[in-house]
C-alpha positions in Angstrom: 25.3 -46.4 -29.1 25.5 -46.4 -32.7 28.6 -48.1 -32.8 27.6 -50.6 -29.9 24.5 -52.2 -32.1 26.5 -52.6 -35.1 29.6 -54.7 -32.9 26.9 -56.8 -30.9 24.8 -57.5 -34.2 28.8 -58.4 -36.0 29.1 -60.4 -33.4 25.7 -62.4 -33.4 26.6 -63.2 -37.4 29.9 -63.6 -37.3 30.6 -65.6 -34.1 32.1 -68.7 -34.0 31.1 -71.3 -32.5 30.2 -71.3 -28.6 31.3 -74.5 -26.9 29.5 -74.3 -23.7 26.1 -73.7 -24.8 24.1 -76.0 -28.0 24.7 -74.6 -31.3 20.9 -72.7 -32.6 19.2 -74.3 -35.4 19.0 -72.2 -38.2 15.7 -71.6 -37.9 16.6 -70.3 -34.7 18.9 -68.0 -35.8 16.6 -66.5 -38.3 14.1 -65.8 -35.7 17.0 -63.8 -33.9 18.0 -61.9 -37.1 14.4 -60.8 -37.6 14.5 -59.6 -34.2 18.0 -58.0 -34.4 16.8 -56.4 -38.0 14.2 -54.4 -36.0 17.1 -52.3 -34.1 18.7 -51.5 -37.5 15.9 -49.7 -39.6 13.9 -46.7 -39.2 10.5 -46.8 -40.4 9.2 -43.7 -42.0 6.3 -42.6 -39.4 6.5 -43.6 -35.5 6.3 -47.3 -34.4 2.5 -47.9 -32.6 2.4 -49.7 -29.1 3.3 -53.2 -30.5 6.4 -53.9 -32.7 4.3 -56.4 -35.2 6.1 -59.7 -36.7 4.4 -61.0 -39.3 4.7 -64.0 -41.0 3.1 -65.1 -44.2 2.8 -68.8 -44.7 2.3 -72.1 -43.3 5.7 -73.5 -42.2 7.3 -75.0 -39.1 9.2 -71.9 -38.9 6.1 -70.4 -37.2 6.7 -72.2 -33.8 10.3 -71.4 -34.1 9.4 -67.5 -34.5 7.0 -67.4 -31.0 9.4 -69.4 -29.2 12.3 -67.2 -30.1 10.3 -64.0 -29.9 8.4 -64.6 -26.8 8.8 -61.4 -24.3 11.0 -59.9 -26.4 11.0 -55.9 -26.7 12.0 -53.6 -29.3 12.2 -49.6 -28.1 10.6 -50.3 -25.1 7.5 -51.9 -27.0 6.7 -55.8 -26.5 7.0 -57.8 -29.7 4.0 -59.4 -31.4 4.0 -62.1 -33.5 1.3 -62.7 -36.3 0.4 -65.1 -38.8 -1.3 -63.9 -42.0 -3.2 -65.7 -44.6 -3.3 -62.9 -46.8 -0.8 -60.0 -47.6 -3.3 -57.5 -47.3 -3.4 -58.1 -43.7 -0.2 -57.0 -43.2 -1.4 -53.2 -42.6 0.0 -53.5 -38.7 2.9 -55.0 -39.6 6.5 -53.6 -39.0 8.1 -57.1 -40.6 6.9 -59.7 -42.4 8.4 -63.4 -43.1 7.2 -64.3 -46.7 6.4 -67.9 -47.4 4.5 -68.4 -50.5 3.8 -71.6 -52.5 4.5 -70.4 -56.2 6.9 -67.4 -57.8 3.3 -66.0 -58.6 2.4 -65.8 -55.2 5.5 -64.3 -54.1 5.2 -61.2 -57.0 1.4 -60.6 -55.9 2.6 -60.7 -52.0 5.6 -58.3 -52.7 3.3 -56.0 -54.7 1.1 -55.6 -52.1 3.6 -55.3 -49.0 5.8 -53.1 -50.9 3.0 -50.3 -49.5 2.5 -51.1 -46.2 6.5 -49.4 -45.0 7.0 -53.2 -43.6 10.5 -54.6 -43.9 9.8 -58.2 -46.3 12.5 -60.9 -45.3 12.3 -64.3 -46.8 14.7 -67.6 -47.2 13.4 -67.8 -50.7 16.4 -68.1 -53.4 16.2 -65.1 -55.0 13.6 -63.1 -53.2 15.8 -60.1 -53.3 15.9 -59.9 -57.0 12.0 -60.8 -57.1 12.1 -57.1 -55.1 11.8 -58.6 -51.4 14.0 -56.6 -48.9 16.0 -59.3 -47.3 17.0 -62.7 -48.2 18.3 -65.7 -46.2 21.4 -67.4 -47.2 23.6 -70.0 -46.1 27.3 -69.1 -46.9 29.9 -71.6 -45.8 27.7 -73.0 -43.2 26.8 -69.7 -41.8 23.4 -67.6 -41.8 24.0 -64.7 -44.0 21.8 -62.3 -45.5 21.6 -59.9 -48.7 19.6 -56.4 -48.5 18.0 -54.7 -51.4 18.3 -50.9 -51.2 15.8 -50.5 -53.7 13.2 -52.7 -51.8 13.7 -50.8 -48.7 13.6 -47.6 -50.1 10.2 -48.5 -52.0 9.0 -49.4 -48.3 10.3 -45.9 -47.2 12.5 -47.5 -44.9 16.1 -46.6 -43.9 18.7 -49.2 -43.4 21.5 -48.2 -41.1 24.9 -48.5 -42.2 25.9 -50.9 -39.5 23.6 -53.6 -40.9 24.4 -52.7 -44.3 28.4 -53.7 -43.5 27.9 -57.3 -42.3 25.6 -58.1 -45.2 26.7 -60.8 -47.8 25.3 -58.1 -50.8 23.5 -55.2 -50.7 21.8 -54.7 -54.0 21.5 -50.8 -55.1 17.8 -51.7 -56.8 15.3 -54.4 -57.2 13.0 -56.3 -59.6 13.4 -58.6 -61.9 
């Protein structure tokens, strides 16, 4: 099954392109990826009811995200998607989409979701070696991403191998 997950998420970030169907934005495909993510981590206690997507900011990407999202499931649980004003309500959060205003937002945001055991993704340059989890990344006009091992293992989450191999980077630690 294992093996299955890792070719159909290779496939989603590596495909060419499709000729009979529109090309996604990219703010499409990052709503996918955060979805796909979910199938690829283990979080360190069991998962509640809901599978919680968070995002923090105020951005178009928002509409993007509950379009994409809508009647999704993860593990047989239907996907929520959240908006937060504040990192400290991320407590019911599996993942969280970090858009901040300032570097000094972003550190205080990290800080705080670093102990909630939620995956942080962002499109921010350098959010991975700010100590974010996963970073956005457009390589030769392709969504990639980079993970940081030590921001995932902070959160107490594990990060299958699979994921790990279609990755851009993985960075062993994090921080600045």
């Amino acid at each position: 099954m294992r093996i299955g997950l890792a070719l159909a998420l290779a496939s989603l970030l590596l495909a060419g392109p499709v000729r009979a169907q529109p090309q996604p934005t990219t703010a499409e495909l990052k709503a996918e990826y955060l979805y796909q993510f979910a199938h690829y981590l283990r979080w360190p206690h069991p998962l509640p009811a809901a599978f919680t997507i968070c995002m923090l900011g105020n951005t178009p990407f928002w509409r993007v995200l509950t379009g994409v999202l809508a009647d999704q499931r993860i593990d047989r649980r239907p996907v929520v998607v959240r908006r937060l004003l504040r990192p400290s309500q991320a407590a019911d959060c599996q993942i969280v989409f970090v858009t901040v205003p300032t570097p000094r937002h972003l550190a205080a945001a990290l800080a705080h979701l670093d102990q909630d055991h939620v995956l942080t993704v962002s499109d921010l340059q350098g959010f991975c070696h700010e100590g974010g989890a996963i970073e956005f990344l457009v390589q030769h006009r392709r969504l990639r991403f980079i993970v940081n091992l030590g921001a995932t293992g902070a959160a107490q989450l594990q990060v299958s191998s699979a994921l790990l191999s279609v990755a851009a980077q993985v960075l062993p630690g994090g921080g600045p």
